[in-house]
C-alpha positions in Angstrom: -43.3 51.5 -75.4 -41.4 51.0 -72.0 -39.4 53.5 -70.2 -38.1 51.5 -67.8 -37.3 47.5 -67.8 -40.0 45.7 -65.7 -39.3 43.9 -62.7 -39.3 40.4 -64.5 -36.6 41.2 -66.7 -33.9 40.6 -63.9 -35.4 37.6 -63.4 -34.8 36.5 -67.2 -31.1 38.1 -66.9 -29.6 34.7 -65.9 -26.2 33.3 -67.4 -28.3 31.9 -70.6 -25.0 32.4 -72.9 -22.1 34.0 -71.4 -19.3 32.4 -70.8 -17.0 32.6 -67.2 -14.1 32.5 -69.0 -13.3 36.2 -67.2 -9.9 36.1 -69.2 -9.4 36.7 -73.5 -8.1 34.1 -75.2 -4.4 35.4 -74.7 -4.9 34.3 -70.9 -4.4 38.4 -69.4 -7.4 39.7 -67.6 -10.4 41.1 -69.4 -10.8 44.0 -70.7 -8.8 45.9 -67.9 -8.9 49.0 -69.8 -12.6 49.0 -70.6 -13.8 49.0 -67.0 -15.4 51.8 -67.1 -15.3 55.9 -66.6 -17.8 56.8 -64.4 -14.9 58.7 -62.2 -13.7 60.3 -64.7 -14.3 63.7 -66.1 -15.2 63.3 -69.8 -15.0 65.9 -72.6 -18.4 66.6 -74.1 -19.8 64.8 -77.1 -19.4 67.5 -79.3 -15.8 68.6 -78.3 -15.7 64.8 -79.4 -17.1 65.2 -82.9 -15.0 63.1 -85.4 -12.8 62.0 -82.5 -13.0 58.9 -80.1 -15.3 59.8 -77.4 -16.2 57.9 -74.4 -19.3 58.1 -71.8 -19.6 58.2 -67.9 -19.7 54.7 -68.5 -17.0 53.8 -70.5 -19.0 53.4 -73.5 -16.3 54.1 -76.4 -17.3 55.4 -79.5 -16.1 56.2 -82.7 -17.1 58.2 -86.2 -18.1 55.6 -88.7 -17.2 57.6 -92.6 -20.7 57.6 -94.3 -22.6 57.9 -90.9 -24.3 60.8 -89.4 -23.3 58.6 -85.6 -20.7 58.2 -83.4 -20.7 53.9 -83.3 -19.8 51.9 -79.9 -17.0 50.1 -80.6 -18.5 47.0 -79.0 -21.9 45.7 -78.0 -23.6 46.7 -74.7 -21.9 45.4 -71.7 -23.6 43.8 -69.2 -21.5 46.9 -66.9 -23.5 49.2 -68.8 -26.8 48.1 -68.6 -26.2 46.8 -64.6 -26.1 51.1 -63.8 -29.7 51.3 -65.9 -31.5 48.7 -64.1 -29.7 49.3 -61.1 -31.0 52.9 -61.2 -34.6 51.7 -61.3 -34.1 50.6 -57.5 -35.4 46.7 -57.7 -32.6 44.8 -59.0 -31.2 41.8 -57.6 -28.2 40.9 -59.6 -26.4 38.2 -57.1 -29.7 36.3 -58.9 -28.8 36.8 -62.6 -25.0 35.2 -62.1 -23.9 38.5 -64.2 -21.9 39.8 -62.0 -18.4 37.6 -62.6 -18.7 38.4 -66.5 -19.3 42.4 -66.4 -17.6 42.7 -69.4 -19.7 40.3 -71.9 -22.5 41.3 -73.8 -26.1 42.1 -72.3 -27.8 39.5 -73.8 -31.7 38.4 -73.2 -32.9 42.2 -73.8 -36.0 42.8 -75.6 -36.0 45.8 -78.6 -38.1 47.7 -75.9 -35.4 47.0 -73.4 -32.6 48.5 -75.6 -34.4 51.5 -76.7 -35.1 52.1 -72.8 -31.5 51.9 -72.1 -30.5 54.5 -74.6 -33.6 57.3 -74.0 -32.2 56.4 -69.9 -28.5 57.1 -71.1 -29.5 60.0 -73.0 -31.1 62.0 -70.5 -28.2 61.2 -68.1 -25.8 62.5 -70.0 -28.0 65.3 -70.9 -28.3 66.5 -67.1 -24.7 66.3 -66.7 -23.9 68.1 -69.5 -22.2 65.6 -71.5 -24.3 65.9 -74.5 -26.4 68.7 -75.8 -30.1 68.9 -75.3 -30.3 67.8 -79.3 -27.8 65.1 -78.9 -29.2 61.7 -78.1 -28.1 57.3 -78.0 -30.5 55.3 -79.9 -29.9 52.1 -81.7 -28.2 52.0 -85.1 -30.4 51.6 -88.0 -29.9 48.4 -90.6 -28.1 50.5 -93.3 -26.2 52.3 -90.8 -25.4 48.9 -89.5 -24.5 47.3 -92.6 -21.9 50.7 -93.7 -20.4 49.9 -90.1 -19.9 46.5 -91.2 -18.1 47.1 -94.6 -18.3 45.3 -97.8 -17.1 41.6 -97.0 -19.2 38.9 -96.8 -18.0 37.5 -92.9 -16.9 39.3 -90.5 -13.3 37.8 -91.0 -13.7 38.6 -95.1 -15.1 36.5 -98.0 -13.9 33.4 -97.7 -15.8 30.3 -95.9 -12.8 28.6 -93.6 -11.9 25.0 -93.2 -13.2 23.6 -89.8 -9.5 23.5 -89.0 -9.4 27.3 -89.7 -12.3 28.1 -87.4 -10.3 28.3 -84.1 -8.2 31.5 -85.8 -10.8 33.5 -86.9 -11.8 36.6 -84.5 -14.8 36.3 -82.3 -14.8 32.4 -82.8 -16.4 31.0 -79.5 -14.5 28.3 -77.6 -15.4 24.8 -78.5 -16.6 24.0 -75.1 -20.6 25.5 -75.2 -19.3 29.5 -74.7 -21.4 31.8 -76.1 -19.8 35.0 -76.0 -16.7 37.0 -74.8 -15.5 39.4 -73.1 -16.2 42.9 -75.5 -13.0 43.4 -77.4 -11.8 40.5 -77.0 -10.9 40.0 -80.7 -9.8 42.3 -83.6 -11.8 44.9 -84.4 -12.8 46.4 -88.1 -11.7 48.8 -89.7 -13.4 51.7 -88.5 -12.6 50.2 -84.9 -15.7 48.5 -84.2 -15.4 44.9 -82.3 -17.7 42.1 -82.8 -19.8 42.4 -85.2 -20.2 39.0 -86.3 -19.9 36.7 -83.0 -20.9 37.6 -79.5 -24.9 38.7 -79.5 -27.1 39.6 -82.3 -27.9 43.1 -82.1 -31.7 45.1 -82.2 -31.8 47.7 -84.7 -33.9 50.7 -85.3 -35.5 49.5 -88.4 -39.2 47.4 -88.8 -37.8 43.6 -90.9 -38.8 43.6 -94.1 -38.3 40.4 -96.1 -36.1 42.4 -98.6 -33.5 42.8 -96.2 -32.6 39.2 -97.0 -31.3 37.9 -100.0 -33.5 35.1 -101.3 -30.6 33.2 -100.4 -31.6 33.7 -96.7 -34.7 33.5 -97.1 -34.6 30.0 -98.5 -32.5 28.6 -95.8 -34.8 30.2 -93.1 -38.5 30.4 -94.3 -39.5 32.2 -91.7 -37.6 35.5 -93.4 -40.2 35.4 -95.7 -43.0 36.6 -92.9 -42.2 40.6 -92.6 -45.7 40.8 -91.2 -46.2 43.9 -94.0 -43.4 45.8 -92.6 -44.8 46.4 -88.7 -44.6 43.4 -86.6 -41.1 42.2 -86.1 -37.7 44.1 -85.6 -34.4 43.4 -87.5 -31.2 42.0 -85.7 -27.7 41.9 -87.0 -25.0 40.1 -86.5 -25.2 36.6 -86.1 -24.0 34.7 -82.7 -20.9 32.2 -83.0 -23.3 29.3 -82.1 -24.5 29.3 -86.0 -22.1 27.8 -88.5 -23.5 28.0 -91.8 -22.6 30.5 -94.6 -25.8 31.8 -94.8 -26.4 32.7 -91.4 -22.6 34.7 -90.4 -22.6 36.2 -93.6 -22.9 40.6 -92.8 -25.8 40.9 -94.8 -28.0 38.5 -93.1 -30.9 39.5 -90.9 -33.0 38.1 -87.6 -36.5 39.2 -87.1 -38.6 38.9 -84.0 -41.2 40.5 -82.3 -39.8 43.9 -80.0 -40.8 42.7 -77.5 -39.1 39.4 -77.3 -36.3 38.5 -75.4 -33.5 35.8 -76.2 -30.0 34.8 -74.8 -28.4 36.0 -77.8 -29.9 38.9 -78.0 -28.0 41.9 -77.3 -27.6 45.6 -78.3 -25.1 48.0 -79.4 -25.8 51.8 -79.0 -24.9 55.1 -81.5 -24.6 58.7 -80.5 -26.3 61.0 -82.5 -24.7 64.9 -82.4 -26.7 67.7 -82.8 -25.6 69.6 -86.1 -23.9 72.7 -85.2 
């Protein structure tokens, strides 16, 4: 497994899916409160347990109730993983046309990619003394994913909307090819979390296994039915705004692909993981 994204990644970062809207739907500037907090001094993780907490980043996070993790409130940003690969000394973002849309989702990020973000986060925040030497980011795993989701069927509840409804439900993607949004753009949940339904799909820990999918799902999409035994492709959740059909937006649903693919869609959203005291 990868410590560090290869060179070639920055070449695949280009603007496959993000919009350059730069402004949420209510017309104010993006995200101006999200920019990040590198400057600012942070309380530790663990003075943070059960409260909000955010990184050197700006990474936001947030106790989900029947989670041993602190959850990101959104997916990812391309902000936060710019300060990873930038630390590897080779990137050339003025190439990737990332920079105008800092605060969309990372997409076209390999499993191997994610997991290489968090172990870098985690040992940056370690050496600043941020988090304790036990503490660590890692991906969410599928049923921490799906308790952070809740118990409706869509994001937006359990209803399938009219197409003249689609334009009011949160995280809906404009009609005119945008892929994603700025990172809190919409309503969140309500445990806080933003996006998760719309935006990327998101890597998590867990091998796919075709059980993960109601035979619903796995109808619609054959290809759910190859788990490859359990150890050849990695589950995503929630679906990406391009996909209309009440199979594919509904919570439960899962991707699959292989860790070490990559795909315009497909993003990641970290978890901290505290230390028991």
């Amino acid at each position: 497994m990868p410590s560090a994204a290869p060179k070639a990644l920055l070449l695949l970062l280009a603007p496959l899916l993000l919009c350059g809207c730069g402004k949420s739907p209510a017309g104010k500037d993006s995200n101006k409160s999200q920019q990040g907090g590198g400057s600012q001094t942070a309380p530790t993780a663990k003075a943070a347990r059960g409260k909000p907490f955010q990184n050197t980043l700006g990474m936001k996070f947030v106790s989900v109730p029947g989670t041993d993790a602190l959850f990101g409130i959104w997916e990812t940003r391309v902000r936060d993983f710019k300060a990873y690969v930038d630390s590897l000394g080779d990137a050339d973002w003025s190439r990737t046309g990332y920079l105008q849309r800092l605060d969309h989702p990372i997409g076209n990020v390999s499993w191997h990619d994610a997991v290489a973000f968090c172990r870098w986060l985690t040992l940056r925040e370690r050496k600043l003394g941020l988090i304790g030497a036990g503490d660590r980011y890692r991906l969410p795993t599928d049923r921490e994913w799906s308790t952070a989701a809740g118990p409706d069927k869509y994001p937006w509840g359990n209803k399938w909307p009219n197409l003249d409804d689609w334009k009011k439900l949160p995280g809906h993607a404009a009609l005119d090819g945008d892929n994603t949004a700025p990172v809190g753009s919409h309503a969140p949940n309500k445990f806080g979390l933003h996006d998760l339904g719309g935006n990327v799909f998101e890597w998590c820990q867990d091998w796919y296994v075709r059980g993960m999918n109601s035979p619903d799902a796995r109808i619609e999409n054959k290809r759910l039915e190859d788990d490859g035994d359990g150890v050849k492709y990695k589950a995503l959740r929630g679906a990406s705004w391009i996909f209309r059909d009440p199979i594919t937006l509904q919570l439960s649903y899962r991707a699959c692909n292989l860790p070490e693919s990559r795909n315009g869609l497909y993003g990641f959203r970290c978890v901290l993981v505290i230390e028991a005291d």
